[in-house]
RONUBA-180355 format. One record per residue (C-alpha): residue number from 0; residue in three letters; x, y, z. Coordinates in steps of 0.02 Angstrom, whole numbers. Example, Ala and Ser with C-alpha at 12.3 -4.5 7.8 and 13.67 -1.06 7.14 Angstrom:
   i  aa      u      v      w
   0 ALA    615   -225    390
   1 SER    684    -53    357
//
This chain:
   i  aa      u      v      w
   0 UNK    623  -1039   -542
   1 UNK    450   -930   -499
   2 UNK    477   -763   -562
   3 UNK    401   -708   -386
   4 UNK    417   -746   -203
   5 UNK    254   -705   -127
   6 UNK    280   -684     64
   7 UNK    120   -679    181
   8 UNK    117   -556    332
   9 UNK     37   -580    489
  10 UNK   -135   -525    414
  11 UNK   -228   -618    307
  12 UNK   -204   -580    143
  13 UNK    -95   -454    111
  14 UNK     95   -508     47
  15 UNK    239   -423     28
  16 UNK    296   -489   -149
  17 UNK    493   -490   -222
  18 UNK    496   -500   -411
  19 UNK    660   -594   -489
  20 UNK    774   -457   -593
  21 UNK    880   -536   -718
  22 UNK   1035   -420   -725
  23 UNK   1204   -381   -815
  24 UNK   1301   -249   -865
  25 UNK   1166   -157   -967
  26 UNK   1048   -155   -812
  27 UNK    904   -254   -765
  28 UNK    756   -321   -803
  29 UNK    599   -395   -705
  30 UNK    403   -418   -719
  31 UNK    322   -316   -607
  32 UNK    163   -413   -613
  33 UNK    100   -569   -715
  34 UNK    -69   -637   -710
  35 UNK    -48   -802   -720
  36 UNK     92   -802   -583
  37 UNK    -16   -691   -445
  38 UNK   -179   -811   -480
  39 UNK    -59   -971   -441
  40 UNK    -15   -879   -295
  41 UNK   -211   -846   -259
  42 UNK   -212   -667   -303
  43 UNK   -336   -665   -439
  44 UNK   -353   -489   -486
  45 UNK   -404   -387   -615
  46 UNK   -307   -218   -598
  47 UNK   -411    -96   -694
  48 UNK   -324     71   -659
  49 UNK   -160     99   -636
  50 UNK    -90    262   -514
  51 UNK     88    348   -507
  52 UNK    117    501   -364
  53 UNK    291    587   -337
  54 UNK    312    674   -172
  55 UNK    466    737    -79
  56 UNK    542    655    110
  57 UNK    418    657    240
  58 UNK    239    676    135
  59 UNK    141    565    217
  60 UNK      7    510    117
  61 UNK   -152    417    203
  62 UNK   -231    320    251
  63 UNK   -340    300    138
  64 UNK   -497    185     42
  65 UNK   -654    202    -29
  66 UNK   -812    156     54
  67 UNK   -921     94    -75
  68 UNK   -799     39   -215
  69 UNK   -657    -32   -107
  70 UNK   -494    -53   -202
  71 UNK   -362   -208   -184
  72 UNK   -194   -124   -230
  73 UNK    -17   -193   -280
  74 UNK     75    -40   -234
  75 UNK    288    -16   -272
  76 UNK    405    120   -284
  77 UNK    500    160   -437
  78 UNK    623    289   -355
  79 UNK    669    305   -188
  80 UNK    597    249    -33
  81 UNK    454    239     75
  82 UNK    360    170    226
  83 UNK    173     78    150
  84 UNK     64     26    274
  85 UNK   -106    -83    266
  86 UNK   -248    -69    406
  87 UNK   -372   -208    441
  88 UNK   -536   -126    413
  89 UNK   -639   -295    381
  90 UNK   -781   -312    501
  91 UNK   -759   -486    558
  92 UNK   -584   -515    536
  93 UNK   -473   -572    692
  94 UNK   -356   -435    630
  95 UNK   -494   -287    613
  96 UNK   -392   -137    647
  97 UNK   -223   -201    666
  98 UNK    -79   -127    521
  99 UNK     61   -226    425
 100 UNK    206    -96    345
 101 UNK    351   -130    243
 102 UNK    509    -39    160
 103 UNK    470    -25     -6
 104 UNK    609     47   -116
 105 UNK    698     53   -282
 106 UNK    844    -46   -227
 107 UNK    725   -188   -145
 108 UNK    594   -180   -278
 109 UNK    464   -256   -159
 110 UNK    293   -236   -188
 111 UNK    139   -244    -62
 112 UNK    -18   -327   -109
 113 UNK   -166   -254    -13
 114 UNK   -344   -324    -49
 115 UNK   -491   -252    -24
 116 UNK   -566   -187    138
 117 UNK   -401   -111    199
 118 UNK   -350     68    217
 119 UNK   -185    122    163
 120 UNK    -50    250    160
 121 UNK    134    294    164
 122 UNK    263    418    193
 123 UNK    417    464    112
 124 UNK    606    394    193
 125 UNK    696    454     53
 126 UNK    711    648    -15
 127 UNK    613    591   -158
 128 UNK    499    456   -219
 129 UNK    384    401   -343
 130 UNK    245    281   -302
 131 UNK    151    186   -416
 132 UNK     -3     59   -377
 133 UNK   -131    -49   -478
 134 UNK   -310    -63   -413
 135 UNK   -431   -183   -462
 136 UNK   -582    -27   -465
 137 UNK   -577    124   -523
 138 UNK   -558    284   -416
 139 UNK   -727    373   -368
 140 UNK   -696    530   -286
 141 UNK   -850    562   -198
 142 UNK   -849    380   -117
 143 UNK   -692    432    -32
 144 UNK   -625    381    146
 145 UNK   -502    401    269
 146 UNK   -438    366    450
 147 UNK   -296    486    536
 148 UNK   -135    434    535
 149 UNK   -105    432    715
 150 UNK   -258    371    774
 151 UNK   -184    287    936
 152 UNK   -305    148    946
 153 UNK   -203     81    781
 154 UNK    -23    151    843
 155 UNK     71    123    670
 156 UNK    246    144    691
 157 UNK    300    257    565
 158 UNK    491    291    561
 159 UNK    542    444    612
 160 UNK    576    569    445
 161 UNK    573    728    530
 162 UNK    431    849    507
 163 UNK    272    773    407
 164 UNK    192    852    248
 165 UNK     -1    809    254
 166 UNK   -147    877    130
 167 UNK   -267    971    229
 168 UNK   -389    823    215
 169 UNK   -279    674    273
 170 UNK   -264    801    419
 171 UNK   -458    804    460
 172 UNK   -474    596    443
 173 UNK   -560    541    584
 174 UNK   -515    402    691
 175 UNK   -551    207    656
 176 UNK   -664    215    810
 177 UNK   -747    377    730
 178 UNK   -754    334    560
 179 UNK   -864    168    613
 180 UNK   -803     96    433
 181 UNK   -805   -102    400
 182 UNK   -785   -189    265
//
């Protein structure tokens, strides 16, 4: 039995990945990520840097990449639950600008595997979580990007968590139309 179930979405390369837990009693126990496993799969990464954020119910966090580095991410949550979504920024893809999301919680312990040339964000379900992502660069601050949340031309559908918590920059992203960003 594979140790993972590696699920494609409807865009091209980004999977929504289940790990196996092997429980009793005591607990549980899974691998969160194996090298050898992903590459069968044809993930071949080579996670470099390795994230964790804790934020309370309705942070939204996004959406965000970098322009000149770009980051592939494997992104989970390690308590709680929240809403991850992916957006199609690659210039010649049939799915430029479109968005796959998915629950991601403790209880499911689903991961999302988004490559390169994608933005991404989330926003908390749950009144707490913590988030925690590999990337296959390492962050550079000044090569920073992002695209606003709403931008209607994308029209995520973010559940509905009440009022949103956004940093002061996520709030000034400008749209995918605006930002004229392709990978």
């Amino acid at each position: 039995m594979g140790k993972f179930i590696f699920e494609k979405t409807d865009i091209d390369g980004v999977y929504i990945i289940e790990p196996t837990l092997f429980g009793d009693e005591r607990g549980y126990f899974m691998e969160t990520y194996n090298k050898t496993d992903f590459k069968e799969a044809g993930l071949d990464y080579d996670f470099v840097q390795d994230n964790q954020s804790s934020s309370k119910k309705g942070v939204l966090r996004g959406l965000h990449f970098q322009k000149t580095y770009p980051q592939a991410k494997l992104v989970r949550v390690l308590k709680g639950e929240v809403f991850d979504v992916a957006v199609d920024l690659r210039k010649n893809s049939p799915t430029y600008g479109k968005w796959v999301g998915a629950l991601l919680s403790e209880e499911n312990h689903k991961q999302l595997m988004i490559p390169r040339g994608f933005a991404h964000g989330f926003v908390v379900v749950s009144d707490h979580a913590e988030f925690a992502y590999k990337c296959d660069d390492f962050y550079h601050p000044e090569d920073e990007g992002g695209i606003i949340y709403n931008d209607p031309a994308i029209s995520i559908e973010w559940p509905d968590v009440g009022e949103l918590t956004l940093s002061e920059k996520d709030k000034k992203h400008p749209s995918l139309e605006e930002s004229k960003i392709t990978f």
